[in-house]
N, C-alpha and C positions, 0 to 999 in steps of 0.2 A: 523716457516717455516723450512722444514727440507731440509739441505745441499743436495744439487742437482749435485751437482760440478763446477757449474757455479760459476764463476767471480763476483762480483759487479757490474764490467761496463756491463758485459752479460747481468747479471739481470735489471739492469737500462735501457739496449737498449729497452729488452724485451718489460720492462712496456711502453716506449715511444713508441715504436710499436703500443700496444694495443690503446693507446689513441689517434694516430696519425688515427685509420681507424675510429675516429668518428670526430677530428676536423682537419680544413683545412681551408686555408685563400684564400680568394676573393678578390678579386681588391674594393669590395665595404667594406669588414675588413678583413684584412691580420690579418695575423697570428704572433702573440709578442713568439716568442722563445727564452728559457732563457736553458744556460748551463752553469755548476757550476761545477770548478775545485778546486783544493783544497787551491788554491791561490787567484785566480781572477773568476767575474762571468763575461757572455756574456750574451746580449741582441741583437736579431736580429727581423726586423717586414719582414714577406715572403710573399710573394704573390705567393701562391700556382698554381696559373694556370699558370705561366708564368714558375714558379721557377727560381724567381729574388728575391734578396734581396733590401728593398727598404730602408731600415735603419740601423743602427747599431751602438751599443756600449759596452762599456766594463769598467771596473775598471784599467785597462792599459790605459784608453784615460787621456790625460791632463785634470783638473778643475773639475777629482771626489777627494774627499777630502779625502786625507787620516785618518783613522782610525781605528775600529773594524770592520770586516768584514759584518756586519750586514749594517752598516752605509754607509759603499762602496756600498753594493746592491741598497740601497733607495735611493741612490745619482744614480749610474748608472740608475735607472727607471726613476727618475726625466729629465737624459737626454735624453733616448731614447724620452720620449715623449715630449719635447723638438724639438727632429731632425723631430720627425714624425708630429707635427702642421704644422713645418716648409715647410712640403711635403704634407699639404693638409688631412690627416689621421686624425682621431679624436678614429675614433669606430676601436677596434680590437677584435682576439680573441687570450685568453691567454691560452698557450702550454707553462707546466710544466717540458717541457719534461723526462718523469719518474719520477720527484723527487720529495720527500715528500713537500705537501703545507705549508711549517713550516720554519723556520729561513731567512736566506739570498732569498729563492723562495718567499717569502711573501713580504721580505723589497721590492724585484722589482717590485712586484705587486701594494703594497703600495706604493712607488715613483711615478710609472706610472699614477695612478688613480692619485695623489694630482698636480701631472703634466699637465694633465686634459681628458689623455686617457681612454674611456670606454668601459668596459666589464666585 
């Protein structure tokens, strides 16, 4: 890809952009949004019609376990879907938000499913 002059975070909006005009969450499966900073990851479940957030977690919350960042992710997915049985939610749909489907995006993904969220 050739230097555009754009930023990282620019380019990453972008791409969220592009994949945000095809998926979007319903009251009947919200939308699992994952951001990933260079520290901690976030998980949020959205309910696009209303735009409320109906769940959320992070690797800052108490009883994810610390370790390798990988592990923090499939620990924070294991929570969210945790808080979202808790609220009645089963089925969602998962927003990448830009970020490659590989390391830490995968472990939340993975957490989530073995949690028992589907999508």
């Amino acid at each position: 890809m050739p230097l555009t002059g754009k930023s990282i975070r620019e380019r990453r909006e972008r791409r969220h952009r592009r994949v945000r005009k095809k998926v979007a969450g319903s009251p009947e499966r919200p939308r699992l949004n994952v951001f990933r900073s260079s520290a901690h990851i976030y998980v949020q479940i959205i309910d696009d019609t209303v735009g409320r957030t109906l769940a959320a977690a992070s690797s800052r919350d108490s009883g994810v376990a610390n370790g390798t960042k990988t592990a923090e992710a499939k620990a924070v997915g294991q929570l969210i879907a945790e808080r979202a049985k808790a609220i009645g939610i089963t089925k969602v749909v998962f927003d990448r938000g830009g970020y490659i489907y590989h390391g830490r995006v995968k472990a939340v993904a993975e957490g989530a499913r073995a949690g028992g969220l589907e999508f």
